[in-house]
C-alpha positions as CSV (number, residue, x, y, z in Angstrom):
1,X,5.1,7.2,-33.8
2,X,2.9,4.2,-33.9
3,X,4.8,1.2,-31.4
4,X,7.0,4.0,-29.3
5,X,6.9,2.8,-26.2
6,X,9.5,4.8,-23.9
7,X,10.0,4.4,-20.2
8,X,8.7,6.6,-18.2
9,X,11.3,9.4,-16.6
10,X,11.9,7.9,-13.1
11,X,10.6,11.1,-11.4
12,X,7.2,9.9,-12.4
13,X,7.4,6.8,-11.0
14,X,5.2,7.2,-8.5
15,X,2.9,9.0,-10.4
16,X,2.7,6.0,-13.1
17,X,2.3,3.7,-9.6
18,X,-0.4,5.7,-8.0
19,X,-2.5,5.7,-11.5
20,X,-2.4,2.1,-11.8
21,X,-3.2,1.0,-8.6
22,X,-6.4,3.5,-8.7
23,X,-7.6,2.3,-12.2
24,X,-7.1,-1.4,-10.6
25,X,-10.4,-3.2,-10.6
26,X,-9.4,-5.2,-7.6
27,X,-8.9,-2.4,-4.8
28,X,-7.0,-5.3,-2.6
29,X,-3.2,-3.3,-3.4
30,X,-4.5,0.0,-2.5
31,X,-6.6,-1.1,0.7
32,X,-3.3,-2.6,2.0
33,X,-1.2,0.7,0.7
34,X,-4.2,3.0,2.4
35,X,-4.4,0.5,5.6
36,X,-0.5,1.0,6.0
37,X,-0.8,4.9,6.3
38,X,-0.1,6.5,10.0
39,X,1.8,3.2,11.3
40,X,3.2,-0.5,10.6
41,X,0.2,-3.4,10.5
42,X,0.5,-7.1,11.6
43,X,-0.7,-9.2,9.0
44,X,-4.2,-10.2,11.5
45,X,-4.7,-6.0,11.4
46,X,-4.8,-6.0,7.4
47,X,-7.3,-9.6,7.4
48,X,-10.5,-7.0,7.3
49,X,-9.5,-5.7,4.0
50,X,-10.1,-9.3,2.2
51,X,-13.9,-8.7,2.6
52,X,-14.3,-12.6,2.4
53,X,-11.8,-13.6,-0.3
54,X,-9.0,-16.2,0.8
55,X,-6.2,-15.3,3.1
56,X,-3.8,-16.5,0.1
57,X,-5.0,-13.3,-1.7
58,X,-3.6,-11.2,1.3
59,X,-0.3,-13.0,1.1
60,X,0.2,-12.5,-2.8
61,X,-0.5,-8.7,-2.8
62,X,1.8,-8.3,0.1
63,X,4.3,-9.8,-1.5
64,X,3.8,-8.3,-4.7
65,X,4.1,-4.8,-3.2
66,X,6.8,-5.8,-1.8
67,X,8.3,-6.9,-4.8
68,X,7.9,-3.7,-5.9
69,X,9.4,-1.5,-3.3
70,X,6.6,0.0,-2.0
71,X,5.8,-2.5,1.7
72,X,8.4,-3.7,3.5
73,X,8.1,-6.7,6.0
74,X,10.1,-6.3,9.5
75,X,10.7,-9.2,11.9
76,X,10.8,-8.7,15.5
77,X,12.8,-11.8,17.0
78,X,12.6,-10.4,20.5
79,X,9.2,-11.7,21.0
80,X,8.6,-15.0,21.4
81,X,7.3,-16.3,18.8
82,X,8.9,-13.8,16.1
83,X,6.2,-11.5,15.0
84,X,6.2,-9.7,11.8
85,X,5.0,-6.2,10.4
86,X,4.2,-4.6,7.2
87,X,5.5,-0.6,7.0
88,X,5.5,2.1,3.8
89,X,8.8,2.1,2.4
90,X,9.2,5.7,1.0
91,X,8.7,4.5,-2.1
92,X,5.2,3.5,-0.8
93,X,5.0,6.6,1.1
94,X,5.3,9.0,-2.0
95,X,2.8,6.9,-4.1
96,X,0.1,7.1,-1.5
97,X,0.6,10.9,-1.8
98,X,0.0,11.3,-5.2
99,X,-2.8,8.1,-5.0
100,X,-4.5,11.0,-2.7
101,X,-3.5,14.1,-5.0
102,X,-5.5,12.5,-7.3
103,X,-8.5,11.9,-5.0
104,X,-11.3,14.5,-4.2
105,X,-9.2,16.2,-1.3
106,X,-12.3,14.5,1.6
107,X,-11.3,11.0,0.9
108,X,-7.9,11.6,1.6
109,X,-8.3,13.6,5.0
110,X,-10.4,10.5,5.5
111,X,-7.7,8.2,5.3
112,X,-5.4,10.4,7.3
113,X,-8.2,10.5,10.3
114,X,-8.5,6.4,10.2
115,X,-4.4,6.2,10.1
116,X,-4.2,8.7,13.3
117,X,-7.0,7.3,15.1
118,X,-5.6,4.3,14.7
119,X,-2.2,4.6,15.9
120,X,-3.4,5.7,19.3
């Protein structure tokens, strides 16, 4: 049927997530999803990941992932000043996983190894 354009079932939706971020031509989305694997980030730990672009461009992915469910920001007012994080939601978690079902299975373990290493 020529124009048919149904919704996806919304067990794929993290399938339908994970293919688009990885057919992205700007890999800024899935450095942050990637960087956010094994524990929360401040906003100075994901900076690296602009590779020279403006910091603006780190703001408006952050805040278009978490427009779509998949980061979530958390706010720690016992410090002074407030400092604030960005986590996987489960949503984000799940899409990750398939991102790296769909990756040679050695980029993934990878990934895994940076997010360990990193958490200690």
């Amino acid at each position: 049927m020529p124009g048919y354009t149904a919704a996806p079932p919304a067990e794929d939706v993290e399938y339908h997530l994970a293919h688009r971020f990885l057919g992205q031509d700007n890999p800024l989305d899935r450095g942050i999803l990637e960087g956010l694997v094994g524990r929360p980030r401040r906003y100075g730990e994901l900076k690296p990941l602009l590779q020279g672009k403006r910091d603006h461009n780190l703001t408006m992915a952050l805040d278009r992932l978490r427009r779509d469910g998949l980061v979530d920001q958390r706010i720690d007012a016992s410090t002074k000043p407030p400092t604030k994080s960005y986590e996987l939601t489960n949503l984000g978690v799940h899409v990750v996983l398939r991102m790296h079902e769909m990756l040679p299975a050695r980029v993934s373990a990878e990934t895994l190894l940076r997010g360990q290493a990193a958490a200690t």
